[in-house]
Each structure stands twice: as structure tokens, then as C-alpha cells.
C-alpha positions as CSV (number, residue, x, y, z in Angstrom):
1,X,142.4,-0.4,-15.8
2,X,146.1,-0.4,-14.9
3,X,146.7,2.8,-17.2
4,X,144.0,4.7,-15.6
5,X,145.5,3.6,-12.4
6,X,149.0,5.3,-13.6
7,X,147.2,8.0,-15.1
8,X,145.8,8.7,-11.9
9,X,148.9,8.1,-9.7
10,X,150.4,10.6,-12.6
11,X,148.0,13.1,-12.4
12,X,147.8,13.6,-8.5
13,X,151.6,13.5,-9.1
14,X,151.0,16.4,-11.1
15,X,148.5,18.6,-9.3
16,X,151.0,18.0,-6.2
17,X,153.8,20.1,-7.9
18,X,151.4,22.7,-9.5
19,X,149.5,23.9,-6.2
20,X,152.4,26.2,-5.7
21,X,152.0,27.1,-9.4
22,X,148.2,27.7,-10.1
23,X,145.5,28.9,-8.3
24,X,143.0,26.6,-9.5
25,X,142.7,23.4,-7.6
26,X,144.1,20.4,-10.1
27,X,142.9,18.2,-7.6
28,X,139.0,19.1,-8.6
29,X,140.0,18.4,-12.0
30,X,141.2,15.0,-11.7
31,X,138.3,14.4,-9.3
32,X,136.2,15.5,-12.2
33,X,138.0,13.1,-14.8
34,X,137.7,10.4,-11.9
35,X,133.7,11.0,-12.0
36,X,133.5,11.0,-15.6
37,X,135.5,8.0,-16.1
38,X,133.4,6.3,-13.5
39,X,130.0,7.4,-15.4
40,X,131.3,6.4,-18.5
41,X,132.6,2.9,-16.9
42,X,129.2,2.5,-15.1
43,X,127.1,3.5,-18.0
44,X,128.8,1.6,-20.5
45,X,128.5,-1.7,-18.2
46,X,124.8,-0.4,-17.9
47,X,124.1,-0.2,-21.6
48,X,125.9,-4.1,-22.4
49,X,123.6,-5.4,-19.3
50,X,120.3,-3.9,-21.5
51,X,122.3,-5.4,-24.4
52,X,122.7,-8.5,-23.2
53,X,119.3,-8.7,-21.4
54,X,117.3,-8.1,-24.8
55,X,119.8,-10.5,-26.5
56,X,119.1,-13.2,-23.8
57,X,115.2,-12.1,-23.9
58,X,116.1,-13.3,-28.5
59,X,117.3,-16.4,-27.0
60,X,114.8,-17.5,-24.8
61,X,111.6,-16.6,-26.7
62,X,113.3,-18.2,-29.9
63,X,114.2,-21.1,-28.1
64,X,110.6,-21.6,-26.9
65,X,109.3,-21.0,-30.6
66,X,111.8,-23.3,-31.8
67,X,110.9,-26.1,-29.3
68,X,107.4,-25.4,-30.3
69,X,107.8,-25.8,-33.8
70,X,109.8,-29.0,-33.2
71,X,107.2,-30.6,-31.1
72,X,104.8,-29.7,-33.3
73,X,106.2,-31.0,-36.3
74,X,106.8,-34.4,-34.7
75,X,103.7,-34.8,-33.5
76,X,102.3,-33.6,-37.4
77,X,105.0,-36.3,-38.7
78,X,103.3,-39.3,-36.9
79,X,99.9,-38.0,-37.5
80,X,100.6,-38.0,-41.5
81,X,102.8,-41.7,-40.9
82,X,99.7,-42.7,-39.9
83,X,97.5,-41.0,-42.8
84,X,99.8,-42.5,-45.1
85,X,99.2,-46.1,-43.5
86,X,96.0,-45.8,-43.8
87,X,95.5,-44.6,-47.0
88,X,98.2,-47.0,-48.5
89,X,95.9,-49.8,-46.6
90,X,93.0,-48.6,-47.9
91,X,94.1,-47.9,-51.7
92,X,95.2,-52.0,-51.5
93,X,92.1,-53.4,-50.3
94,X,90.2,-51.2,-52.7
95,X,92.6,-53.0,-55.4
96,X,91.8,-56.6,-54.2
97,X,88.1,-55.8,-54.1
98,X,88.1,-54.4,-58.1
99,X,90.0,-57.0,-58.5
100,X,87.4,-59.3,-57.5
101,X,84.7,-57.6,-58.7
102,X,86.6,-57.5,-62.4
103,X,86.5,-61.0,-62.0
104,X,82.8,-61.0,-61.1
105,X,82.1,-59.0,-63.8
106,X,84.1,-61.5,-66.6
107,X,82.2,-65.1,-64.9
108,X,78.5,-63.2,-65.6
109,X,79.3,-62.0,-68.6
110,X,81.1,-65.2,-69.5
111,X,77.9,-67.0,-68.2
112,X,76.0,-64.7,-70.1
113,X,77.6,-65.2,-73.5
114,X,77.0,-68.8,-72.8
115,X,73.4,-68.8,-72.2
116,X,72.6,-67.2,-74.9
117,X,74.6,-69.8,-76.9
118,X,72.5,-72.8,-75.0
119,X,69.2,-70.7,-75.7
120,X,70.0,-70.3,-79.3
121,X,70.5,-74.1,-80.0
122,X,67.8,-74.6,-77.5
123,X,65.6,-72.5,-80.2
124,X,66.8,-74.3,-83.1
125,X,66.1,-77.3,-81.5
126,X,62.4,-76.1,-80.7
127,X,61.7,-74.8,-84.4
128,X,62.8,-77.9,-85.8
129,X,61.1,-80.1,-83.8
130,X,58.1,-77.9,-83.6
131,X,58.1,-77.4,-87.6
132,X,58.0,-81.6,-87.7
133,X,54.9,-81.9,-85.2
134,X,53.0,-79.0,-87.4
135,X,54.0,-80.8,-90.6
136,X,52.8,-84.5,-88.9
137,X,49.6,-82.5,-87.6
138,X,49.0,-81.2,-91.0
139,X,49.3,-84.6,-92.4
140,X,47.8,-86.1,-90.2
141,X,44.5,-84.2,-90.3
142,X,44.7,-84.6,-94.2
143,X,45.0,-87.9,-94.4
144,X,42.3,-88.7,-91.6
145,X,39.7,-86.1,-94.2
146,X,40.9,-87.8,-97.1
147,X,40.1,-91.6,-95.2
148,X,36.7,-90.4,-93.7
149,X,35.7,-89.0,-97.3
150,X,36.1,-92.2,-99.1
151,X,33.8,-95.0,-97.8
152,X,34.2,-97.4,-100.8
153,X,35.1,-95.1,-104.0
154,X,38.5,-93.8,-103.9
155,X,40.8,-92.3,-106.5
156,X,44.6,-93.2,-106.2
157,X,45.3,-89.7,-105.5
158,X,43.6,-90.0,-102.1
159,X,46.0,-92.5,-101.4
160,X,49.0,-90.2,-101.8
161,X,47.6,-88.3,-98.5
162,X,47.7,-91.6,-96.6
163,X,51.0,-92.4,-98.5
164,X,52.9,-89.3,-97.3
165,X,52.8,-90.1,-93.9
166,X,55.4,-92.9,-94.1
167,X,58.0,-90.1,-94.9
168,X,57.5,-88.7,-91.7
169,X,60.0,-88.9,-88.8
170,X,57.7,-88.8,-86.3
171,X,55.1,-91.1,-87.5
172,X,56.5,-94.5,-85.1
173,X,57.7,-97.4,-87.0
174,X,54.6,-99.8,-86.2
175,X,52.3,-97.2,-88.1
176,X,54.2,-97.0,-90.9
177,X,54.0,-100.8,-91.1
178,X,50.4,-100.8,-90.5
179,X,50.1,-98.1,-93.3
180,X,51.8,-100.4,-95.8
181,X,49.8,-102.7,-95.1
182,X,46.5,-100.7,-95.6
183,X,47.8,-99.3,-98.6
184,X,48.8,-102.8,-100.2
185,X,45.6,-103.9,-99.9
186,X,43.7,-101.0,-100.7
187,X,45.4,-101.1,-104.6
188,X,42.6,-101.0,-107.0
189,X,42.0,-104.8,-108.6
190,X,42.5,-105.2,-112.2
191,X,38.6,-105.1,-113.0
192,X,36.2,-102.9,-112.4
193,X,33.6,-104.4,-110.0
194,X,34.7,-104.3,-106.4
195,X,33.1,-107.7,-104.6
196,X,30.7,-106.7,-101.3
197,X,32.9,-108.8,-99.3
198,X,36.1,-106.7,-100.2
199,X,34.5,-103.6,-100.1
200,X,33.4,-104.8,-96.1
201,X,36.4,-105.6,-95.9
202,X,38.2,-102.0,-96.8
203,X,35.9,-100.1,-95.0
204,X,36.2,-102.2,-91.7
205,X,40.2,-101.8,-92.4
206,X,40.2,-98.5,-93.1
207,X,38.4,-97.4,-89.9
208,X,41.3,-98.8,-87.9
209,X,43.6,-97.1,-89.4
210,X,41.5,-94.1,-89.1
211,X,41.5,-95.0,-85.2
212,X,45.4,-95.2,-85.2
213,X,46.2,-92.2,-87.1
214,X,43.7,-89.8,-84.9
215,X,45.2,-91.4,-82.2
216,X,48.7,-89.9,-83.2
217,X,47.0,-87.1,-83.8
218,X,45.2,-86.2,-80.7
219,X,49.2,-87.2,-79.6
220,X,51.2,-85.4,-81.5
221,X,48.7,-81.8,-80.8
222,X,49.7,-83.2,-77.1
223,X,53.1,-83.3,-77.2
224,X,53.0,-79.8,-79.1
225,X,51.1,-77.9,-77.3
226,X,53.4,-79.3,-74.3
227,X,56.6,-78.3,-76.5
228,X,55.5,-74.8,-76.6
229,X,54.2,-74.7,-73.5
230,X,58.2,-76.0,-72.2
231,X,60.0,-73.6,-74.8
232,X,57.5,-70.5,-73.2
233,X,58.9,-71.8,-69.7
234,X,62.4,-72.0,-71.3
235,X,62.1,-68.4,-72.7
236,X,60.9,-66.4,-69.7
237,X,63.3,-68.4,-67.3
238,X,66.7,-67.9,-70.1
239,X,65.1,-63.6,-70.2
240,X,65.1,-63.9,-66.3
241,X,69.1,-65.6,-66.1
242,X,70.1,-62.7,-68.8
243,X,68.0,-59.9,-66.4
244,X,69.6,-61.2,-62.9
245,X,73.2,-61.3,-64.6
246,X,73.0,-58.2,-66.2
247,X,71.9,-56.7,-63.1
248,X,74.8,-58.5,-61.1
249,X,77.1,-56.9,-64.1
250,X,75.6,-53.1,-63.6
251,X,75.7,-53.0,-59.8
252,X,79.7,-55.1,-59.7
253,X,80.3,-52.4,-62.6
254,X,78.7,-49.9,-60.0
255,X,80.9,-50.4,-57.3
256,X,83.7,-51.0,-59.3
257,X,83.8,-47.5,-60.2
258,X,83.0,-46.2,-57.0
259,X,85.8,-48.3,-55.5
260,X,88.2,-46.9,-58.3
261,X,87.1,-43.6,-57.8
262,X,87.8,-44.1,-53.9
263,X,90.9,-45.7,-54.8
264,X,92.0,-42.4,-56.9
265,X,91.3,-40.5,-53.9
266,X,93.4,-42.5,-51.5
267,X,96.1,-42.4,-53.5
268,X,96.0,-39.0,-54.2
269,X,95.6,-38.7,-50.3
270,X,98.8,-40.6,-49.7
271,X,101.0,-38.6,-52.3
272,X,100.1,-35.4,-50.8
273,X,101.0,-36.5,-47.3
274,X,104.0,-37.3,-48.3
275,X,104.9,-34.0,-49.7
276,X,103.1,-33.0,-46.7
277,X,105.9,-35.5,-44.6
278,X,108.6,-34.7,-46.4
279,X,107.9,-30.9,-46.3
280,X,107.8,-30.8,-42.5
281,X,110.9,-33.5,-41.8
282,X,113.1,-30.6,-44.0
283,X,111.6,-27.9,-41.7
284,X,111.8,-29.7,-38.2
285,X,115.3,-30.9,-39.0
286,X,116.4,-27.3,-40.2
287,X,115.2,-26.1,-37.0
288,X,116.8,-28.4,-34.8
289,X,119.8,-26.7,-36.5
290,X,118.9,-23.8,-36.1
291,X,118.0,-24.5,-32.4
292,X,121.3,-26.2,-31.5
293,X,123.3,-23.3,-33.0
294,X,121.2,-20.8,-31.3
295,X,121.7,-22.5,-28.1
296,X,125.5,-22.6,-28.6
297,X,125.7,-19.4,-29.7
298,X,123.8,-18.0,-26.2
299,X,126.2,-19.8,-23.9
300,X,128.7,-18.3,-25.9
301,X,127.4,-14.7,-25.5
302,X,126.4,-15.5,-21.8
303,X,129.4,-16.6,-21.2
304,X,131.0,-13.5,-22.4
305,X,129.3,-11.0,-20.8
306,X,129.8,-13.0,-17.8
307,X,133.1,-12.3,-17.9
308,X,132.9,-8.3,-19.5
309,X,131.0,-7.8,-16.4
310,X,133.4,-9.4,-13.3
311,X,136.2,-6.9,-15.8
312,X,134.5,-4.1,-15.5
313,X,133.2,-4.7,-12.0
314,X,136.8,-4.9,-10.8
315,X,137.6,-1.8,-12.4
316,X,135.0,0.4,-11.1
């Protein structure tokens, strides 16, 4: 503004020396410079105020965005912390439950395997000891025929019936002994003729042991009939053991899979928070940059136009 000053001082110098020159005023043409300079100055200070107004008008909408976005994001950041927490709790005790349930799953099948093992040599046990009361029975009832058919006459082959009875297991030690002693004295003498008195004497003898051996029998049908009825009662309660743990294993297999499914989900959950997490920490921290440059840079330009506009206000 100093050399417009001079210029002025110059050219009213100027117009001062050439009145007595010219006819034309110079004094309206510096006024006219004067005016133009002024509505150039005046305009030009008008023009960086629009400038600066729409620049300032950037700054403080973008600064509100900004702000915005940065609240925003923190409050999105401890929303997915939290999602992660969860989902990290949830995907481990989902683990400790399969866990337990794989463990479930192993004692029933485990328990299973060995029922079946006690029910097998349970079986055995039945059809051998069932095979030696039908084989006693049959004996039994064979030999009792074979006694009640002979009243005095009888062949040695008869005798084998009664004989074969000693070779069984079940037959109790004091028949056996009674048998021996039937059958020693029921040997056939050397001679013919049987005496009345011996032939009593069979006949009362062998209706005891008749007695004895139907006794046994009507025991041994007993003690049957109550060994099927137990290995019926041990059958249907072994069928409903194998039914109630397979039906433990199905449902704990069930839920397993469910849980592991659920599990899956969680996890997958969690990852994509993270991403989600990591995502908007890289955005909220690059506009926190961007924000603190922005807001430096504002001051800066408010600053400066502070200062263009004291200038020019001096020189107009």
C-alpha cells in the first residue's frame, strides 16, 4: 500500500504541473484510478471473505462428520469387545459341555460293551445248566418208566436206565449212593428161580427208590422252570439296560452335535467381529488423523485470513 501511496502522491504531483498543459482534468483521472483501485481492493477482500467462509463452512461440517464417525466407531468398538466376549465365553462352555458329553457318550457305551459281555456268559451259563436239568429230566423220567414197568421180571438192560443216572451232575450224592445200593442188590442170582421173599423184597426196594427219583424229578422240573423263568427276567431286564443306554447315547450324541454345531457358529461369530474390530479401529484411528490435521490446518487458514483481512483493511 506504500507504493500506491507514492503513486498517488506522484500522480497528483503530476496533474498539478499539467493543468496549465491539458484541458482535461488529470485530477478526474486519478480520482478514477483511486475508485478502481478501491473496487478492486474491496472486491478482492470481498471475494477471500466468500473464500474463506465456504472453506470454514469444509471445516466445520467435516469436523462434525468426523466427530461423528469417531464416536460412532467407539461406541461400535465396545459393542463388538463385548460380542467377542461373549462369543469367546460361549464357544468354551460349549467345549466343556461336549466334552462332557464325549465322556457320557464313552461310560454308556463302555457300559454297554460290558453288559453284553455279562449277558453272554450269563447265557452260557443258562444253556449249560439248563441242557443238564433237561438231560436229568429226561433221565429221570426214563428211568422212573423203566422202574414202574418191571415189577419182578427185569432184563439187565433196564438197569442201564437206572444206572445212567449216577453219571449225572445234578443227581445229589446221597441218591447216587442209594442207587448203588439198589442196583447191587437188584443183580440177577446165579439160578434161575427168584425166592418170594426176595422178589418182596425188590419190589418193596424198588418203590423207594421210585419215591426218591420222582421226587428229584418233580425237583429238578422246579428248579427249571424257575431257571427259565430267571433267565426270561434276565433277558428283558439286559434288552431294557441296552434300550435306556442306547437312548442316553442317541440324545448325548444329539446334543453333542447341536452344541458343535453352535460351537461352529460362535466361533465363526467371533472371527468376524474381529475383522469387524479390527476394520473399524483402522478407520477411527485414520480419522482421528485426519481430524487433527484438519483442525490444524483450519487454525492455520483462520489465522491467515485473519491477518489478509486487518492488511487489506488498513489499506483501504
Amino acid at each position: 500500500m506504500k507504493c500506491v501511496r507514492s503513486a498517488l502522491f506522484l500522480a497528483l504531483g503530476a496533474v498539478g504541473s499539467a493543468r496549465e498543459q491539458a484541458s482535461v482534468t488529470p485530477v478526474q483521472k486519478v480520482i478514477e484510478l483511486m475508485e478502481g483501485m478501491l473496487a478492486k481492493g474491496k472486491q478482492e477482500k470481498h471475494d477471500e471473505q466468500v473464500q474463506f467462509a465456504a472453506f470454514k463452512q469444509f471445516c466445520d461440517d467435516t469436523t462434525v462428520d468426523k466427530k461423528r464417525a469417531i464416536t460412532e466407531a467407539e461406541e461400535k468398538i465396545e459393542v463388538l469387545k463385548a460380542d467377542i466376549e461373549s462369543h469367546v465365553a460361549h464357544a468354551e462352555r460349549l467345549t466343556k459341555e461336549i466334552a462332557e458329553h464325549d465322556a457320557d457318550i464313552a461310560t454308556w457305551k463302555g457300559d454297554s460293551a460290558a453288559a453284553a459281555k455279562v449277558r453272554a456268559i450269563d447265557k452260557a451259563n443258562y444253556d449249560a445248566m439248563h441242557k443238564d436239568y433237561s438231560e436229568s429230566v429226561d433221565a429221570l423220567q426214563r428211568a422212573i418208566a423203566v422202574l414202574k414197568k418191571q415189577a419182578h421180571d427185569r432184563p439187565q438192560t433196564s438197569l442201564a436206565q437206572v444206572s445212567a443216572l449216577k453219571s449225572l451232575s445234578l443227581i445229589p450224592q446221597e441218591a447216587k449212593k442209594a442207587l448203588d445200593v439198589f442196583l447191587q442188590d437188584a443183580q440177577e442170582p446165579e439160578g434161575l428161580d427168584v425166592s418170594a421173599p426176595e422178589a418182596y423184597g425188590y419190589e418193596f426196594q424198588s418203590h423207594g427208590v421210585i419215591e426218591m427219583l420222582e421226587k428229584l424229578l418233580d425237583k429238578f422240573v422246579d428248579e427249571r422252570t424257575a431257571l427259565e423263568k430267571e433267565e426270561m427276567n434276565s433277558k428283558h431286564a439286559h434288552e431294557m439296560l441296552v434300550q435306556d443306554l442306547s437312548a442316553q447315547v442317541d440324545q448325548a450324541t444329539q446334543d453333542r452335535e447341536e452344541k458343535s454345531e453352535s460351537k461352529a457358529k460362535h466361533l465363526q461369530a467371533k472371527a468376524d467381529a474381529e475383522g469387524d474390530l479390527q476394520d473399524t479401529t483402522t478407520t477411527k484411528e485414520a480419522d482421528e488423523k485426519y481430524l487433527a490435521d484438519l483442525t490444524a490446518t483450519c487454525e492455520q487458514k483462520a489465522t491467515d485470513f485473519e491477518s489478509r483481512q486487518q492488511l487489506r483493511a488498513e489499506e483501504l
